[in-house]
TORDRENVEX-738492 format. One record per residue (C-alpha): residue number from 1; x, y, z. Coordinates in Angstrom, 1 decimal, always signed. Example, Ala and Ser with C-alpha at 12.3 -4.5 7.8 and 13.67 -1.06 7.14 Angstrom:
PT   i     px     py     pz
PT   1  +12.3   -4.5   +7.8
PT   2  +13.7   -1.1   +7.1
This chain:
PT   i     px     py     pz
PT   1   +0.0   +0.0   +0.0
PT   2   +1.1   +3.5   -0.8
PT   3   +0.0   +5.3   +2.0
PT   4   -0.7   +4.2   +5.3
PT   5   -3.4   +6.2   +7.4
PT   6   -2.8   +6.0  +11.4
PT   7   -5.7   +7.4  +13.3
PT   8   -3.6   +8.1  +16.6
PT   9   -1.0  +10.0  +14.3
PT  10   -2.6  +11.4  +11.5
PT  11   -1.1  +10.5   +8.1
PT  12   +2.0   +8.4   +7.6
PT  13   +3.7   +8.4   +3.9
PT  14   +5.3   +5.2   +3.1
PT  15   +8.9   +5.2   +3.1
PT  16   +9.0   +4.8   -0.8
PT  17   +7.1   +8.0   -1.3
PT  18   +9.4   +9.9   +0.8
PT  19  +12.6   +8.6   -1.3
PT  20  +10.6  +10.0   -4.3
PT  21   +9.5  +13.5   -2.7
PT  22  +13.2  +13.6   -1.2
PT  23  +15.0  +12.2   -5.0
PT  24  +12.6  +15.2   -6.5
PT  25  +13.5  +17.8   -4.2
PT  26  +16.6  +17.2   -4.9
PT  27  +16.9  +16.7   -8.6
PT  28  +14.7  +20.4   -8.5
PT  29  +17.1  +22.2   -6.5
PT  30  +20.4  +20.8   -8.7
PT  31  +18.4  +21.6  -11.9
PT  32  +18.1  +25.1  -10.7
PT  33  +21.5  +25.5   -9.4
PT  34  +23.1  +23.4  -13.0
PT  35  +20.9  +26.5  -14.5
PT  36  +22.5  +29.3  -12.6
PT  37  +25.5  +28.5  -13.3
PT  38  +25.1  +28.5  -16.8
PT  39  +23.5  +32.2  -16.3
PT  40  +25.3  +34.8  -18.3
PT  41  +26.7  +37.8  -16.5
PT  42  +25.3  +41.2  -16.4
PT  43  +27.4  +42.4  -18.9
PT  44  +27.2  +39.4  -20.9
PT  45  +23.4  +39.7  -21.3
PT  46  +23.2  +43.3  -22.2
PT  47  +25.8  +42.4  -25.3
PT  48  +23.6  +39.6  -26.3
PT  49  +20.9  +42.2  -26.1
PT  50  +22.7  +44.4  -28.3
PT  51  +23.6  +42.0  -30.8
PT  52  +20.5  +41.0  -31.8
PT  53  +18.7  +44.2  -31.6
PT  54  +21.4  +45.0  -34.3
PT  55  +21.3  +41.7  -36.2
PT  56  +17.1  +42.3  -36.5
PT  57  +18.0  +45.7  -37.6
PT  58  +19.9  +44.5  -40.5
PT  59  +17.7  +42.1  -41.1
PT  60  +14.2  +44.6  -41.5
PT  61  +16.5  +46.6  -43.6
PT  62  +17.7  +43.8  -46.0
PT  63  +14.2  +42.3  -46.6
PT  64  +12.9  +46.0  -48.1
PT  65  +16.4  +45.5  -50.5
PT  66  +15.6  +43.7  -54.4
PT  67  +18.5  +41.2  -53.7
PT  68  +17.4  +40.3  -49.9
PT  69  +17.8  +36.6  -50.1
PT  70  +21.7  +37.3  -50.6
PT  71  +21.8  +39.4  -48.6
PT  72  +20.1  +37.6  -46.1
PT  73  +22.3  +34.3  -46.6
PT  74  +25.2  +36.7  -45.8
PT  75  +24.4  +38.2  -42.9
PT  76  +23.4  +35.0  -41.0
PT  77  +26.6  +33.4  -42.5
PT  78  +28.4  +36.0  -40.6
PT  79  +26.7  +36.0  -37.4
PT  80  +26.9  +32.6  -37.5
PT  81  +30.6  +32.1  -38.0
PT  82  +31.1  +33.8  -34.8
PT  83  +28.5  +32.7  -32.2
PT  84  +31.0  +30.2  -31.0
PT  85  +33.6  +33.1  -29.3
PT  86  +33.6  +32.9  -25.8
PT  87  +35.8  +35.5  -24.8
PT  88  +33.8  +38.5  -24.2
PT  89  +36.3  +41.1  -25.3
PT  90  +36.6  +39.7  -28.1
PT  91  +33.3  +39.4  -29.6
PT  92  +33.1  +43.1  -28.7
PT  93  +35.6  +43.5  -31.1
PT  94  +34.0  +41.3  -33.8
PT  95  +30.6  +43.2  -33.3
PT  96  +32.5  +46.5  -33.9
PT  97  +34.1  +45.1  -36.9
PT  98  +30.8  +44.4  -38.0
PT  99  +28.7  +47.5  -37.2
PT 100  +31.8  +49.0  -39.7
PT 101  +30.9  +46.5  -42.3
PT 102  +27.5  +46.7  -42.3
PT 103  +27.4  +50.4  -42.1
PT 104  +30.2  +50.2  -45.5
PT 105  +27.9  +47.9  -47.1
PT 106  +24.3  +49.9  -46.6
PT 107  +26.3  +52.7  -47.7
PT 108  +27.7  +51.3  -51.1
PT 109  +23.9  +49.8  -52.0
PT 110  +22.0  +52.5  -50.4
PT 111  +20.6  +51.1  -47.8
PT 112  +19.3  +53.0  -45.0
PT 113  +20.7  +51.3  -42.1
PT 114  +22.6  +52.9  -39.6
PT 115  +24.2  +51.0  -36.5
């Protein structure tokens, strides 16, 4: 039986639903903990922020362009290619690279896109 019902004490859980209360518990509280961990920093956030407000910038921009689809294939290719940086500093540096690139390139097919 699953639970056992004493008059005298009230109610008794058997011992096999308190190893699964305690097991969930605690797989709960290491999920949670596994998932701060993997938090981004402040700082970290506010440049992932960033770059995608700029990347959907580009993007509403492009699709009002005739040759979007390359366009389009281009600019994913190149966000892409560097989503795997870690280091912070440096994907500073690629997203100012970029913000030069992209402002070079609306200007040469007269896009209207300023970063």
């Amino acid at each position: 039986m699953w639970i056992n019902v004493n008059i005298a004490s009230g109610l008794n859980i058997s011992s096999r639903i308190q190893h699964t209360l305690m097991y969930a518990r605690t797989l709960a509280t290491s999920t949670s903990r596994s998932a701060l961990r993997n938090a981004p920093s402040l700082e970290e956030f506010m440049f992932q922020r960033k770059v995608k407000g700029i990347y959907r910038l580009v993007l509403r921009q492009i699709y009002k362009h005739h040759e979007r689809d390359d366009l389009v294939r281009f600019i994913r290719d190149e966000f892409k290619t560097n989503s795997t940086q870690r280091d912070l500093q440096h994907r500073k540096y690629l997203l100012s690279q970029g913000i030069n690139q992209i402002n070079q390139m609306s200007a040469s097919l007269g896009l209207n896109v300023r970063v």
